[in-house]
C-alpha positions as CSV (number, residue, x, y, z in Angstrom):
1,X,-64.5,-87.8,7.4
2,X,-61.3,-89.9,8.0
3,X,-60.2,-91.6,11.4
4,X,-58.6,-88.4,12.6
5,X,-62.1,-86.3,13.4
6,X,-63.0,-88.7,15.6
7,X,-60.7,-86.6,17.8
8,X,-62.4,-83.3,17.5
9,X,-64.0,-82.1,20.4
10,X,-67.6,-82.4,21.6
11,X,-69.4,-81.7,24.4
12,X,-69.4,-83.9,27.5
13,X,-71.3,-86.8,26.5
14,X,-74.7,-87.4,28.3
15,X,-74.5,-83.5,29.6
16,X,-77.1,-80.6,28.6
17,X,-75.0,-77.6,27.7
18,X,-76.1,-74.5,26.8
19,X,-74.8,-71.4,24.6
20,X,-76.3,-68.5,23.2
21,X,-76.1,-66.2,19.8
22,X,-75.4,-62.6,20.3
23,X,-77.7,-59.4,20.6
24,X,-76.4,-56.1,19.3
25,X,-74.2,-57.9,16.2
26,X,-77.4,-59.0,14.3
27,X,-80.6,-57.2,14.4
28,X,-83.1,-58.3,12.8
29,X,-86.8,-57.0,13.8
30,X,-87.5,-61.0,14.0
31,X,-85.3,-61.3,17.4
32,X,-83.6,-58.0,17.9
33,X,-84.4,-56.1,21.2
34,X,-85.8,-52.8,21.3
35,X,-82.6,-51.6,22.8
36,X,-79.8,-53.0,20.9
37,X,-80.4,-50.6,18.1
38,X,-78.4,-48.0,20.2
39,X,-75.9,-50.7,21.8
40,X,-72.3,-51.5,20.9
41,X,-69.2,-52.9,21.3
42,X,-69.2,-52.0,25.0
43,X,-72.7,-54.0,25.7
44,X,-71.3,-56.9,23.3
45,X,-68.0,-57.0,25.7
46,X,-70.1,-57.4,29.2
47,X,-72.8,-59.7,27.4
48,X,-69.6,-62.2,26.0
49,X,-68.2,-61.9,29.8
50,X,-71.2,-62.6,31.8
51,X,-71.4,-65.4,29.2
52,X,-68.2,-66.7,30.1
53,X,-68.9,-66.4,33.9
54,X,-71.7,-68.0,34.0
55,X,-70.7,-71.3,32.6
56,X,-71.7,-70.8,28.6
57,X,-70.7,-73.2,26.6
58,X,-70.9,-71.0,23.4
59,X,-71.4,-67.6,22.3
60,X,-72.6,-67.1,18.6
61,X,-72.0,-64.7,15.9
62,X,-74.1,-64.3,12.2
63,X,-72.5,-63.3,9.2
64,X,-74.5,-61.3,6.4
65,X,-71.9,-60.0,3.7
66,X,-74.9,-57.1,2.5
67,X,-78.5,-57.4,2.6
68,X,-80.5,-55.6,-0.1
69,X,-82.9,-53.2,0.1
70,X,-86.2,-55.5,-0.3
71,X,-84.9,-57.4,2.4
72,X,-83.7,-54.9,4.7
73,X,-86.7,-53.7,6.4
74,X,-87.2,-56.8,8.2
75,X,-83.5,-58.0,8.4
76,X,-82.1,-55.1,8.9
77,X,-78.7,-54.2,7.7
78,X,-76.6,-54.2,11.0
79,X,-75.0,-57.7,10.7
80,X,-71.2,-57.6,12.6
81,X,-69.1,-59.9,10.6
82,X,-67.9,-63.0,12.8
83,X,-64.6,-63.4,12.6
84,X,-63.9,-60.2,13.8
85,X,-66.3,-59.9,16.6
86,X,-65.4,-62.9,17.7
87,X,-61.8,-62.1,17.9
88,X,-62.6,-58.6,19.7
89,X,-64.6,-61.3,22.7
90,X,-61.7,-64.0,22.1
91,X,-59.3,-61.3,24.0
92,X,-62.1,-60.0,26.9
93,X,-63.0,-63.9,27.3
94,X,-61.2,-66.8,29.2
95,X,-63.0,-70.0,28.5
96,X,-66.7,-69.4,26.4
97,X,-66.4,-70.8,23.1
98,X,-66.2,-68.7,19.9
99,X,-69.8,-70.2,17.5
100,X,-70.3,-68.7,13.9
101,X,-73.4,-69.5,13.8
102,X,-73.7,-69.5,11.0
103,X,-70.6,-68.3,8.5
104,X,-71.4,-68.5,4.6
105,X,-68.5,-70.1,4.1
106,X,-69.5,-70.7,0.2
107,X,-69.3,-66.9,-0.6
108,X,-65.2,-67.5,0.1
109,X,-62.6,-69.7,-1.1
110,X,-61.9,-71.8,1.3
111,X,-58.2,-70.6,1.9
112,X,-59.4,-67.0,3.0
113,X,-61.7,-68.9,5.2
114,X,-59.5,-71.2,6.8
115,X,-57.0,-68.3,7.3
116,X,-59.2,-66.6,9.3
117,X,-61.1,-69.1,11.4
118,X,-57.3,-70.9,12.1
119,X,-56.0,-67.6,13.1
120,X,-59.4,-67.2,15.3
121,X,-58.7,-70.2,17.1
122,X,-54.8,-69.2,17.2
123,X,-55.9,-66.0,19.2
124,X,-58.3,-67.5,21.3
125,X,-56.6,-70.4,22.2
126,X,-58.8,-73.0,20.6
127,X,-61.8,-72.1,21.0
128,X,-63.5,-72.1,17.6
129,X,-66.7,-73.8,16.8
130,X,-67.0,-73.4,13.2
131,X,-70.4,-73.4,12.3
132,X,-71.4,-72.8,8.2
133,X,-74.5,-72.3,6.5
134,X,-75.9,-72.3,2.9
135,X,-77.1,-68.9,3.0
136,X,-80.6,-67.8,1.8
137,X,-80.2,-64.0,0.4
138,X,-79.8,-64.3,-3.5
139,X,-78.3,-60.6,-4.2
140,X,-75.5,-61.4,-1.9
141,X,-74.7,-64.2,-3.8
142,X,-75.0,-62.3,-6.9
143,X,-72.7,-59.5,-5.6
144,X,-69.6,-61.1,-4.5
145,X,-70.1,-63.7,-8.2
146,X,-71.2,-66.6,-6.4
147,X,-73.8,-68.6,-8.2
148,X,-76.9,-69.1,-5.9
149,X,-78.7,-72.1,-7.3
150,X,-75.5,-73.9,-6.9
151,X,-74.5,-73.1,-3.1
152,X,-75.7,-76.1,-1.6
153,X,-73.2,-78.3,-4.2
154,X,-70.5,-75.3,-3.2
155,X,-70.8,-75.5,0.8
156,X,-70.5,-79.4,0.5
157,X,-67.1,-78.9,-1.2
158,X,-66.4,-75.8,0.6
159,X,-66.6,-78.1,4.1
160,X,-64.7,-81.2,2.8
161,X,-61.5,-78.4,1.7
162,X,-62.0,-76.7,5.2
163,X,-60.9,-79.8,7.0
164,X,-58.2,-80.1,5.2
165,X,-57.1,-76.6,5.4
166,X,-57.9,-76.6,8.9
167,X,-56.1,-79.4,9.4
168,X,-52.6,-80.5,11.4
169,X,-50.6,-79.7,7.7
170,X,-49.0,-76.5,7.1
171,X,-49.6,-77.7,3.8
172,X,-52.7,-79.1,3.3
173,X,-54.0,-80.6,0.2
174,X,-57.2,-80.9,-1.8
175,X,-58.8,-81.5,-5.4
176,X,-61.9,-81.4,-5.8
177,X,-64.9,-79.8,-9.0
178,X,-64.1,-76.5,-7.9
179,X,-61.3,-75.9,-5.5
180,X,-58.0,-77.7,-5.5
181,X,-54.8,-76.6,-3.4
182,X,-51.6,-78.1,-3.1
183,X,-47.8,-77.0,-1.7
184,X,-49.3,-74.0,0.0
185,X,-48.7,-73.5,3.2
186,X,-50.8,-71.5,5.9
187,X,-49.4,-70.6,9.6
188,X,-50.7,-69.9,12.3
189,X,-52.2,-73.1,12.6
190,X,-55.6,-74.1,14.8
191,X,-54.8,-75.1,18.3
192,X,-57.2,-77.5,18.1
193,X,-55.9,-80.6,16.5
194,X,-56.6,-82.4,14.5
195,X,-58.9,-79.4,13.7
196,X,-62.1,-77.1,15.3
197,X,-65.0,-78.5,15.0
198,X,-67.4,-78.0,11.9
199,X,-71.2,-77.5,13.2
200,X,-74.0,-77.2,10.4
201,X,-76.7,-75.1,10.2
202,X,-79.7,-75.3,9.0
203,X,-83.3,-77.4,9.1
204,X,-83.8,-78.5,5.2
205,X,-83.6,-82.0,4.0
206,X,-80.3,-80.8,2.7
207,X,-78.8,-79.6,5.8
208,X,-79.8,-82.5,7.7
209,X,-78.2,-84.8,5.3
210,X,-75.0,-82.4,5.1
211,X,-75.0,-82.1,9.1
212,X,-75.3,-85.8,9.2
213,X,-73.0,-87.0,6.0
214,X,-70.4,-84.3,6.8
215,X,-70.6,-81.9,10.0
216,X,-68.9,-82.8,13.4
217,X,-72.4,-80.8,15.1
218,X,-75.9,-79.8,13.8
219,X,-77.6,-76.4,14.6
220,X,-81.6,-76.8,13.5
221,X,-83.1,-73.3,12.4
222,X,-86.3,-72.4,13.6
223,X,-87.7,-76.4,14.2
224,X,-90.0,-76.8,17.0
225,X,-90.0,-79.3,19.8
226,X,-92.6,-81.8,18.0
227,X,-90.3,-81.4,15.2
228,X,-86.8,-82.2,16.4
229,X,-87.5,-86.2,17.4
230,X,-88.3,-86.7,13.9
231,X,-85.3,-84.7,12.5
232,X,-82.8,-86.3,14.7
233,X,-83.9,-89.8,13.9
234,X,-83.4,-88.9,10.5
235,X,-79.8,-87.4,10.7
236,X,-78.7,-90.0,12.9
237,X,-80.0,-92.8,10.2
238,X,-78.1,-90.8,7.5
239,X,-74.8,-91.0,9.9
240,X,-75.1,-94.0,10.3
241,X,-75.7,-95.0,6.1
242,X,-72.5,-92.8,5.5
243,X,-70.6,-95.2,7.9
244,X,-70.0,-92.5,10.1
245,X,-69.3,-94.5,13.7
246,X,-69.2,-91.4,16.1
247,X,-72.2,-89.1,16.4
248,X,-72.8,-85.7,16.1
249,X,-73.1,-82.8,18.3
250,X,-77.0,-82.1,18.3
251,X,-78.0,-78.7,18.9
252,X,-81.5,-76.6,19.3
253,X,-82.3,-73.1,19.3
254,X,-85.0,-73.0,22.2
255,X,-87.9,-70.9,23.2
256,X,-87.1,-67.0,24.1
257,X,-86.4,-67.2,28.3
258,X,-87.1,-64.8,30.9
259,X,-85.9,-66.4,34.6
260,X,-88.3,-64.9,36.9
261,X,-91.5,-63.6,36.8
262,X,-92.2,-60.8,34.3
263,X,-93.4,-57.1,35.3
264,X,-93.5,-56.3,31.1
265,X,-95.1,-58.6,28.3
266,X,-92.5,-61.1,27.7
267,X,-94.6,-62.3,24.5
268,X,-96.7,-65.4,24.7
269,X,-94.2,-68.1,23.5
270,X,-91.4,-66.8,26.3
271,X,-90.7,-69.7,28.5
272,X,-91.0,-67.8,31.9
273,X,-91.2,-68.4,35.8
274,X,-88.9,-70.1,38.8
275,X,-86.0,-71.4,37.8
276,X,-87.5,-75.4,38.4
277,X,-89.9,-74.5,36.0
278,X,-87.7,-73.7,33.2
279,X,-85.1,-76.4,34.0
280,X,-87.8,-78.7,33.9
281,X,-89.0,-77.5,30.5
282,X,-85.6,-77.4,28.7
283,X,-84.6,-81.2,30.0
284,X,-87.1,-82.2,27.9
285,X,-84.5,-81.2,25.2
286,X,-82.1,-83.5,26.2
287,X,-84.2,-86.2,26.5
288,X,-84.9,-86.5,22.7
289,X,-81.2,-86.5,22.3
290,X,-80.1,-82.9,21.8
291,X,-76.8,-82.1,23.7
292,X,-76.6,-78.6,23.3
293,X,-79.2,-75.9,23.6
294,X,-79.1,-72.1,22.1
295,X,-80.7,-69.5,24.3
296,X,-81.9,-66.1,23.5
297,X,-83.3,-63.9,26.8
298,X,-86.2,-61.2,26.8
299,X,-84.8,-58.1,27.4
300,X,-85.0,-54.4,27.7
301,X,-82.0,-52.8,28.7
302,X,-77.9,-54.9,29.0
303,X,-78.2,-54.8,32.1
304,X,-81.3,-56.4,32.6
305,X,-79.7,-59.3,29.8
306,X,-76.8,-59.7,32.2
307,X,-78.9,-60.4,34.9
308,X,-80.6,-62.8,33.0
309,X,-77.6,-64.6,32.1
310,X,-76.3,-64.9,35.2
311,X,-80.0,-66.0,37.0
312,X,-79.6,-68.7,34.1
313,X,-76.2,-69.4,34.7
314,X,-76.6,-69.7,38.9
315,X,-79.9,-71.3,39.2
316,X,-81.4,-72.9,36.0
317,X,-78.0,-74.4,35.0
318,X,-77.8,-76.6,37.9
319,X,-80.7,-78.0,37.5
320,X,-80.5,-79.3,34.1
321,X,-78.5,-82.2,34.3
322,X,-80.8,-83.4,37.8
């Protein structure tokens, strides 16, 4: 990272903020609701707005290219791609940030990739969070003639070209094993300058040292709360080996929330009850140094999700920064 990213924005330093992925564009049986299988782009259009009333930071969006058929009984194969459902919210929304969370940006050059995530943020008036993954599904690789066993050694490339390509240069520059661009120029440009952000996903060794070595953000996947004071300390060491002087954004996906009491089985791990309660649980978060958390609501119906957003958004939110 050069001098410039030191510019690129982050959260309100010392703030809890809080975003949350999606239902209806992803559904897998592991998180999808019963009744997203029959929602749509209506229900995605009031989720994104009560999102953006209610003080979101974020609002997150999964990309899966095609998922085969051993995999698809538990991934399932309804998997919106990001760029654009994001650009469908982008023009319903005023102020939520737009997360891919998380693009596989190594089944792309780079180019195609930076064209559309710069003309995301163009259209939404900079709102992009870029967040990019290694991917896991090996057939998807396959498919589109990626090789799979290389993809971590591609998405470190892939990331170090985006920044150029998403860059303040109309023609941006790069060489590097496998991708090199030079006197080619790509308008519109981001908004965001000197670029959007770049958030990594992923818990491995090898995303922690990528989030740490190259990401302006970290989104862990799936680590629990024991888990994450251990993790951070690590990435934060590797910053700070790579000479990296200004930290990264540290995110957490938390446990599923219901504010209120229940009247159906919420499942034993929902974080549930008064709104002190649950504030009180979720600043524990930002005590071990994570800035942003991911939220994901029980649910039966939109409407009861909206409602659940904005009981998050009136009375939990306030609570979380004392």
């Amino acid at each position: 990272m050069g001098s410039a990213d030191e510019a690129v924005w982050r959260p309100e330093v010392g703030r809890l903020g809080y975003g949350m992925q999606l239902p209806v564009q992803a559904q897998s049986v592991v998180f999808a609701e019963g009744w997203e299988a029959g929602a749509g782009p209506v229900d995605l259009v009031e989720v994104a707005r009560a999102a953006d009333r209610y003080g979101f930071g974020y609002i997150a969006c999964c990309e899966h290219v095609a998922v085969p058929r051993r995999l698809a009984g538990a991934m399932g194969t309804v998997w919106y791609d990001p760029v654009a459902t994001l650009a469908h919210l982008a023009a319903v929304t005023e102020r939520v940030r737009l997360l891919s969370h998380v693009a596989v940006v190594g089944l792309k050059h780079p180019l195609v990739t930076a064209k559309q995530y710069a003309t995301l943020d163009r259209l939404s008036g900079g709102r992009l969070i870029l967040g990019v993954g290694a991917g896991h599904v090996e057939e998807e690789f396959e498919a589109l003639g990626v090789d799979f066993g290389r993809r971590g050694a591609v998405l470190d490339e892939t990331v170090e070209a985006l920044k150029a390509a998403l860059g303040p240069e109309e023609f941006p520059k790069f060489a590097g094993e496998r991708f090199a661009f030079e006197g080619l120029g790509q308008a519109p440009r981001p908004v965001q300058v000197p670029r959007p952000p770049i958030w990594v996903g992923g818990s491995s060794p090898a995303a922690v040292r990528r989030a740490a070595e190259r990401g302006d953000g970290w989104l862990p996947q799936g680590d629990r709360r024991d888990q994450l004071p251990g993790q951070i300390a690590r990435l934060r060491r590797l910053r700070a080996a790579a000479g990296i002087e200004h930290p990264a954004v540290i995110g957490a996906i938390v446990e599923p929330l219901y504010v209120g009491e229940p009247r159906w089985d919420v499942g034993r791990r929902t974080l549930s009850g008064a709104a002190e309660r649950i504030a009180d649980s979720l600043r524990e978060y930002g005590a071990m140094g994570v800035q942003q958390i991911q939220v994901r609501f029980r649910s039966r119906s939109r409407d009861e999700l909206v409602d659940q957003i904005a009981e998050f958004g009136s009375a939990v939110a306030p609570l979380l920064n004392g």
